[in-house]
Structure formats: structure tokens, C-alpha cells
C-alpha positions in Angstrom: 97.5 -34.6 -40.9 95.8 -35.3 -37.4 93.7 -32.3 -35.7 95.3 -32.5 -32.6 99.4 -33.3 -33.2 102.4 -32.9 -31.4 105.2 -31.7 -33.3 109.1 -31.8 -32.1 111.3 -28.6 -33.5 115.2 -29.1 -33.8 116.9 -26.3 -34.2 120.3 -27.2 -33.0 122.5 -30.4 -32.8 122.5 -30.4 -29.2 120.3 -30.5 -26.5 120.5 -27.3 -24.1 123.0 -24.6 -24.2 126.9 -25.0 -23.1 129.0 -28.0 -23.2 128.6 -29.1 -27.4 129.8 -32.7 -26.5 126.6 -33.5 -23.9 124.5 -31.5 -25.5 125.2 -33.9 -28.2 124.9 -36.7 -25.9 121.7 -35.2 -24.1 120.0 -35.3 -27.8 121.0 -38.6 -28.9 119.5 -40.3 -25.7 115.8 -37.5 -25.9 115.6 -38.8 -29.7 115.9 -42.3 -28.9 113.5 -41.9 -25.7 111.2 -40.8 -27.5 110.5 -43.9 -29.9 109.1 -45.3 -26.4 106.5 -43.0 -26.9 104.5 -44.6 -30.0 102.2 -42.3 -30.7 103.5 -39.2 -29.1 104.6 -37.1 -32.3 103.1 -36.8 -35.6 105.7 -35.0 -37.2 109.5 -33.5 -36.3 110.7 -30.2 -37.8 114.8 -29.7 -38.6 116.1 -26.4 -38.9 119.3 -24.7 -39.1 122.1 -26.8 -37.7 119.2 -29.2 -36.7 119.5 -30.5 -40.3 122.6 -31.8 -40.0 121.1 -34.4 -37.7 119.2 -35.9 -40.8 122.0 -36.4 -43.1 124.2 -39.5 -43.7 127.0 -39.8 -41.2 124.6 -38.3 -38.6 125.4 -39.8 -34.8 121.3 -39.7 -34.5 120.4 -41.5 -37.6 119.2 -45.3 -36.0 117.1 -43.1 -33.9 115.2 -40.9 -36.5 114.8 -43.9 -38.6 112.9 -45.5 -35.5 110.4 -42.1 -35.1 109.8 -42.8 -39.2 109.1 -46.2 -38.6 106.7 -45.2 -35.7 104.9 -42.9 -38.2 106.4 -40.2 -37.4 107.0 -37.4 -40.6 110.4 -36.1 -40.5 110.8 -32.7 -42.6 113.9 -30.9 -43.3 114.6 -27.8 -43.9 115.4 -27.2 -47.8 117.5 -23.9 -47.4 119.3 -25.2 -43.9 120.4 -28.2 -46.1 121.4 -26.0 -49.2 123.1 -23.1 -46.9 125.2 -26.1 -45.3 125.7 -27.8 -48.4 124.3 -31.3 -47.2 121.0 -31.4 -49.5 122.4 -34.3 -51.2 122.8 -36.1 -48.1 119.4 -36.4 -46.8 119.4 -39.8 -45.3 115.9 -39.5 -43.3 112.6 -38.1 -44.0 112.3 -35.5 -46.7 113.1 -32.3 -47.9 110.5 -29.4 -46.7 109.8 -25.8 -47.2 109.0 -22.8 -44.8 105.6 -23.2 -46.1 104.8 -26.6 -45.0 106.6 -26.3 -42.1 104.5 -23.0 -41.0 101.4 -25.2 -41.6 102.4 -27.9 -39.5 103.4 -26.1 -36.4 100.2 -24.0 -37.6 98.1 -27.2 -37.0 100.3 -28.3 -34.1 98.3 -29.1 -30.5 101.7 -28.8 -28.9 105.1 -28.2 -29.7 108.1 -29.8 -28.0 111.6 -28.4 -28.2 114.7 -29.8 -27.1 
């Protein structure tokens, strides 16, 4: 892990607060902006109904694949995934715990939320 990182948190599906359909929208086209910025993150945090955007059948998965690929390090939330039921269907990055995700945005220079 860098010293200096910038770490994305996702803690909903959407993007902003009201209308579920463009926040939807609104977060699809933020994730797939950011891929433009090589370099930018170092890892991205999913929690609660943020980890449904890593599982298969996800509308965002083309553009968490391209973060990966970028070298970004996608972590999910274990217990999101098992209260939801979708552990099984991790399609992108990996399974995390409260610890590692505590020590990331611990170590995090700054932390962007959507």
C-alpha cells in the first residue's frame, strides 16, 4: 500500500440522494470517469447496498473491471455481501473485512465519496 492514496467509498448504488434511477445513472457515468484518471485511486471500498455494485448482474461491472485493470484494489464488504445474500456472487475484486477496510481509509491521503 502507497503512503499517500486516495481511496473511493461506496456506500450506496446511486450517486446523490433522491431520484434511484439517475442516481443510478449519475454512478455509472462517475465510475466509468474515473478510469480516465490512471493513477487517481489506489483502492475503492463497497459497503452496504454499495456491494451490490460488485456482484454479477451488476449495471457497473465493465467499469469496476476497468479501475482493477488500472490497478486499482477493489474490496467488498464480507458482512454487506452475506446480509444481502450475494457473497457467492462476487464478480470484481475481493471479499474484505472491517479490519482491512479501517486500515485502508486509516492510511488514506484522501477519501472520495460519491
Amino acid at each position: 500500500m502507497t503512503e499517500h492514496q486516495t481511496v473511493l467509498f461506496v456506500s450506496s448504488e446511486g450517486m446523490g440522494r433522491g431520484d434511484e434511477e439517475l442516481g443510478a445513472t449519475l454512478m455509472a457515468t462517475f465510475l466509468d470517469t474515473l478510469s480516465q484518471f490512471n493513477g487517481l485511486l489506489s483502492h475503492a471500498i463497497f459497503v452496504n447496498a454499495g456491494a451490490k455494485l460488485t456482484v454479477a448482474g451488476s449495471p457497473v461491472l465493465e467499469q469496476l473491471r476497468q479501475l482493477e485493470q488500472l490497478g486499482v484494489k477493489l474490496l467488498t464488504c464480507g458482512t454487506c455481501l452475506s446480509y444481502f445474500n450475494i457473497k457467492d456472487e462476487l464478480a470484481v475484486g475481493s471479499v474484505s473485512n472491517m479490519v482491512a477496510i479501517i486500515e485502508t481509509l486509516s492510511k488514506a491521503e484522501r477519501i472520495i465519496r460519491p
